[in-house]
N, C-alpha and C positions, 0 to 999 in steps of 0.2 A: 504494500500500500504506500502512494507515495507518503512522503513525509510530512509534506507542509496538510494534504487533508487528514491525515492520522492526530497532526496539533490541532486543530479546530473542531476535529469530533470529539479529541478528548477533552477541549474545552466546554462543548456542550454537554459532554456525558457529567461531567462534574456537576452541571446545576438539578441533577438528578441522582445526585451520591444520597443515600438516608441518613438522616440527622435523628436517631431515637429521641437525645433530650432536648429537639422543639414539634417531636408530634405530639399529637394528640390521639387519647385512644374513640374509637370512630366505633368497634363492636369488642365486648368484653370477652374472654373466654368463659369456656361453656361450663368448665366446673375447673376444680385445684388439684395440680396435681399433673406429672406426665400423661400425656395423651386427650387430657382437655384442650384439643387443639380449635381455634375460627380463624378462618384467614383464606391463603390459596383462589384470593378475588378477583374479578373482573370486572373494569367500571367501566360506563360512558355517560357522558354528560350529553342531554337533550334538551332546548329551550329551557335552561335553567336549572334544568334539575337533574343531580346523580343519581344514576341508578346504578348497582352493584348486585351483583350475585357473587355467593362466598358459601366455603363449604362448612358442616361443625361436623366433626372428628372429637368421638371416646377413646380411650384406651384402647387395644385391640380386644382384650378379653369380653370390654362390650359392644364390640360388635365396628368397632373400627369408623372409616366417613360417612355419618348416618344419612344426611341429607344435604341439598343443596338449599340457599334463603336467598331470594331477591330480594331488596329491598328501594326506599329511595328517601333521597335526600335535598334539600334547599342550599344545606350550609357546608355540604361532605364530611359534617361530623354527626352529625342529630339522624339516624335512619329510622324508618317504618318500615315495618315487614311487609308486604303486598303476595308475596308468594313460596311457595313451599315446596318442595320434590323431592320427598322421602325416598332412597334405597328400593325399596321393596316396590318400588312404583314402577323401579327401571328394572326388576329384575337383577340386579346386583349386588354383589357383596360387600361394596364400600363405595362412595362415590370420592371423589377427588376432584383437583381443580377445573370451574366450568370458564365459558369465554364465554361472555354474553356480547351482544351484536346489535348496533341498529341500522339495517342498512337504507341504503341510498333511494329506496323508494317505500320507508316510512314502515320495514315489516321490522319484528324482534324474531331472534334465533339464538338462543339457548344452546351449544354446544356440552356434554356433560362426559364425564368422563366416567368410566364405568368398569368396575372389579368385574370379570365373568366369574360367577360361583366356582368354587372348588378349585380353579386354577389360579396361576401368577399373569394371567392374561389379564391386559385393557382392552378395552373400547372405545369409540367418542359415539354417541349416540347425538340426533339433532330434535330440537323442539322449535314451532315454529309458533306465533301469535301475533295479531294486529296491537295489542296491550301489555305489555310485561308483567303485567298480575295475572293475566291468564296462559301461562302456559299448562299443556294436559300431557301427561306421558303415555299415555294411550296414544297418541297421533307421533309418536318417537318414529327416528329411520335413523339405520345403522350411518353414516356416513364414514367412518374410517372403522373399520375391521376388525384389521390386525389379523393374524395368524399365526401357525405355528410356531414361528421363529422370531416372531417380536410382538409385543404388549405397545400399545399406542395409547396415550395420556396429555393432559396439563398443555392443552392448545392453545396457541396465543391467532388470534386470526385479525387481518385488519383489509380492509379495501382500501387501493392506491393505485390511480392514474388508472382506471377503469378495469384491475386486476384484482382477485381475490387470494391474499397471502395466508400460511399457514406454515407456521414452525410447529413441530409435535414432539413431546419427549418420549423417545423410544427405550424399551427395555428387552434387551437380547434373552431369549428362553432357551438358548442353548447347553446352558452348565445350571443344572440341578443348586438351588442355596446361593446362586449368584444372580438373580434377577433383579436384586438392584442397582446393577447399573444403568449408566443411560447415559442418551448423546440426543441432540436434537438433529430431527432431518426436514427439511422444504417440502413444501409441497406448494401448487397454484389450483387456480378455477376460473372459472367465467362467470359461475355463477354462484360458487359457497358450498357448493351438494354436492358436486362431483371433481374428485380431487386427481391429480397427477402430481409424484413424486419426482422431487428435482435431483434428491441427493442429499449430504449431511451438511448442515448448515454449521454447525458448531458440533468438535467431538472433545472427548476429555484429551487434557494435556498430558505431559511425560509422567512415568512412573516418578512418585515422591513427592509430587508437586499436591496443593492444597485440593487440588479439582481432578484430580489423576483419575476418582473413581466413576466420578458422573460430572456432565452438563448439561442444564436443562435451562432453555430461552424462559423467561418469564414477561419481559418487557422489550418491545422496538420502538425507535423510534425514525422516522425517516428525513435526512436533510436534503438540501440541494447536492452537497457534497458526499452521500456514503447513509450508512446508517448506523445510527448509536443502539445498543443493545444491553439489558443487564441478564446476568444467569444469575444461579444456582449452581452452588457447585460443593464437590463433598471427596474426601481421600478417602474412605473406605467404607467396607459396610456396618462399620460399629457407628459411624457417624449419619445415619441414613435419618433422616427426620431433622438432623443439627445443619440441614446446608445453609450455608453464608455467601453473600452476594458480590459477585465480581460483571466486570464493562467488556466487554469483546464490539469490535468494530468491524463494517464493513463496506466495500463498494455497493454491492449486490447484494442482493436479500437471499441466496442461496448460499454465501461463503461470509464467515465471520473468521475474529482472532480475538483469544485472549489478549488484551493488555494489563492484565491485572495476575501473572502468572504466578508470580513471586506471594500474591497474598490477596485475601479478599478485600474489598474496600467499606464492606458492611457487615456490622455481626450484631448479636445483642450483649449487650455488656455483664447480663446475668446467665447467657449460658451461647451457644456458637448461633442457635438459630436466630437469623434474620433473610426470610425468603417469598418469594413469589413477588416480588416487586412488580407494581403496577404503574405505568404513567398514563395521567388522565389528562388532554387538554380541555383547556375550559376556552370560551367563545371570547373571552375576556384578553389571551394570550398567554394566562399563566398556566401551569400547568400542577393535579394535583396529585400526589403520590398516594399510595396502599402498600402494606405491607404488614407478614406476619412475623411475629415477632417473639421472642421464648422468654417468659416473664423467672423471676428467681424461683419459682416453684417447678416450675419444669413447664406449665400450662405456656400456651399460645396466646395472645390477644390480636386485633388488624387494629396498625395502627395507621394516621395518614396527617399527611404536611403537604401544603398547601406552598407556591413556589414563586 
């Protein structure tokens, strides 16, 4: 990447570094305690108002990502619940992080992410509705798979210059007790439904490094010059729930690079988790953050700063 746009991305990536002590917390966690997790969000702002969908996660002994909560907001700190999509509604054993959508001719699309019972397999399942309080999962279509050999999760999707973009965190099923790895891969649309895979957008770095065991995209952002990106990233699988957020840059929306090899640029100061980072513009030009965050108890909370 040349050099002089790699300085200017990384200048823009900076005004999107998380600052834990000036957010604010936006949704509490769900109870105390490891595996009390809420977070793992998706926002966008419409005629003034946030709307957000975010998952709440027990322990795994109860039962792991229960549901997904849309909600919305005036101030992107104060939310109202508007909607709800229990587990058992998708058929699933855990849900995990959704991408919520408004697109370009005024529908909403619920992307969700989906445990298939019994196995280490994902899915992304689609919800479609003219209102964000009424999605039904009865009306669900499979849109990303997956199959034998990979588990597909935790979609970031955005429409740009008349093209529908999608990074997906993949999970190889290939080694028995090693499924949590993961690397993000590209994919495009024309229309958001029907996907084509470009290739790996972002893989984990060298053995020993902070990110060596997984990368997962959580936030893009797009410039004139390149695009700014934050992951997720984790060294092994004892740390798998503790990822901490690092910047990778690119020209193209199908090839990234770490620039944060050497260390993460976000953590939480009471334990490593600070992850799924969300950037929300707002009409205004500024733009609002999300992010989950590992409180001294071991619990999760979403917090968000405004920029």
């Amino acid at each position: 990447m040349d050099s002089v746009i790699r300085t200017d991305l990384r200048v823009i990536a900076k005004r999107f570094i998380p600052n834990p002590d000036n957010a604010q917390i936006a949704i509490e966690a769900p109870g105390e305690g490891p595996g009390f997790w809420v977070g793992a969000s998706s926002a966008v702002e419409v005629d003034g108002t946030i709307y957000i969908a975010y998952r709440v996660r027990q322990p795994i002994e109860l039962g792991r990502g229960q549901g997904v909560v849309i909600a919305k907001s005036t101030d992107g700190v104060h939310f109202e619940t508007i909607c709800t999509i229990d587990k058992t509604k998708m058929d699933a054993e855990s849900l995990e992080r959704p991408t919520l959508v408004y697109t370009p001719e005024g529908k909403w699309r619920l992307y969700l992410s989906c445990a298939t019972t019994g196995t280490k397999h994902w899915r992304v399942e689609l919800l479609e509705a003219n209102d964000p309080s009424k999605f039904y999962p009865e009306t669900r279509i499979t849109v990303l798979p997956g199959d034998e050999h990979w588990g597909v999760k935790d979609t970031v999707i955005q429409f740009h210059d008349g093209l529908w973009h999608l990074w997906a965190t993949m999970h190889p099923l290939d080694v028995k007790d090693a499924e949590d790895r993961m690397q993000t891969d590209y994919a495009t649309s024309v229309d958001g439904i029907e996907w084509e895979w470009q290739g790996t957008a972002l893989a984990p770095t060298a053995d020993s490094t902070w990110d060596s065991r997984g990368t997962r995209l959580t936030a893009v952002h797009f410039t004139p010059d390149g695009l700014v990106a934050f992951y997720d990233g984790r060294a092994s699988a004892e740390e798998n729930y503790d990822e901490r957020t690092g910047i990778a840059l690119g020209k193209a929306p199908g090839s990234f690079e770490s620039v944060t090899k050497d260390g993460p640029v976000a953590q939480s100061p009471n334990s490593k988790a600070l992850r799924y980072l969300d950037i929300v513009p707002m009409k205004d030009g500024r733009v609002r953050l999300f992010y989950e965050i590992a409180k001294p108890d071991g619990s999760h909370e979403l917090r968000t700063e405004l920029r």
